[in-house]
C-alpha positions as CSV (number, residue, x, y, z in Angstrom):
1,X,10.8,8.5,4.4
2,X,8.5,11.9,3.6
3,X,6.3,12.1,1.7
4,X,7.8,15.1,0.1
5,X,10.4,13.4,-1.4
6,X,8.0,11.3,-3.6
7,X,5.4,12.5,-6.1
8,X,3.9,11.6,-9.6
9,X,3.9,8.1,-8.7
10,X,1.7,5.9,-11.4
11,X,2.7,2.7,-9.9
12,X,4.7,1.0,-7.2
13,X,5.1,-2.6,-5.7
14,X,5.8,-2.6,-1.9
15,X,7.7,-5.4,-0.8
16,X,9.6,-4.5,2.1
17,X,10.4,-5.1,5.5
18,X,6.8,-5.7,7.5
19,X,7.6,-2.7,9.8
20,X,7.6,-0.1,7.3
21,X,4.7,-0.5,5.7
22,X,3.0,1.9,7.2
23,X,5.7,4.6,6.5
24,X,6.1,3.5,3.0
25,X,2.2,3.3,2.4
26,X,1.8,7.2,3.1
27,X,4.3,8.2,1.2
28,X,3.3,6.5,-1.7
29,X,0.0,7.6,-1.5
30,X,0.6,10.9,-0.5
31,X,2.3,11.1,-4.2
32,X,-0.1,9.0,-6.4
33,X,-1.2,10.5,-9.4
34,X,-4.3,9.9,-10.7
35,X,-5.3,6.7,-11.3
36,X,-2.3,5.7,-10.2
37,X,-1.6,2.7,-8.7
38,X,0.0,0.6,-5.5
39,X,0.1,-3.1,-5.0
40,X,1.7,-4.2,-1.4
41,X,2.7,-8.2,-1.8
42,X,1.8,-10.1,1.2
43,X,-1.2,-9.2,2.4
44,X,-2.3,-12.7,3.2
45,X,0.5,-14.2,4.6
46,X,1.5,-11.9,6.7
47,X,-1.7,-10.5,7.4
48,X,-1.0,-10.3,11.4
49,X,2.1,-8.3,11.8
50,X,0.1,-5.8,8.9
51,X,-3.5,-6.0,9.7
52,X,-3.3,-2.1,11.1
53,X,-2.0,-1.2,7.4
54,X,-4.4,-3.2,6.0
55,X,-7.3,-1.7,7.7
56,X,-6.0,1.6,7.4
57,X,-5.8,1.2,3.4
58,X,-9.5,-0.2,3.3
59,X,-10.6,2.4,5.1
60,X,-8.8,5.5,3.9
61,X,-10.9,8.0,1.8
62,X,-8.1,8.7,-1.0
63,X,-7.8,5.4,-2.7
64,X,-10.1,2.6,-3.5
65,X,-8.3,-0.8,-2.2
66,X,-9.1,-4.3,-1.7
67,X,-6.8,-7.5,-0.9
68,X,-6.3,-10.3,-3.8
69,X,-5.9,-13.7,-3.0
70,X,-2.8,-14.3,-5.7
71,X,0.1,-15.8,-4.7
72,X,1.1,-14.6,-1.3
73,X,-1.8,-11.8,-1.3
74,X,-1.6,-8.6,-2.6
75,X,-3.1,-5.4,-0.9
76,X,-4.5,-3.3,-4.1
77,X,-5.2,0.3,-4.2
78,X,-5.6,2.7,-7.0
């Protein structure tokens, strides 16, 4: 997945496979418009296998982001 293949994105929901999160999370953000949004389900419970994408999207300079405890967790970042 590139990030050059994905731009003017206003919203996306990541639910995918745990091990391309990561991949999936740069790409979308590379592309995210303004005010745009991305909200990655599971952040809770399967907060181990992503705790390095977690961290990486509280701590990353681009979006703001925080982690929602509804349903199964949601990772949100705008």
């Amino acid at each position: 997945m590139s990030p050059s293949n994905y731009s003017h994105i206003a919203f996306c929901f990541l639910d995918a496979e745990k091990e391309v999160y990561a991949d999936c999370f740069e790409a979308v953000i590379a592309g995210l418009v303004t005010g745009g949004w991305l909200v990655a389900d599971n952040a809770i419970n399967h907060q181990e296998p992503l705790q390095p994408v977690l961290e990486r999207a509280l701590a990353d300079v681009r979006v703001d982001a925080l982690i929602m405890p509804i349903g199964k967790g949601k990772l949100v970042c705008w």
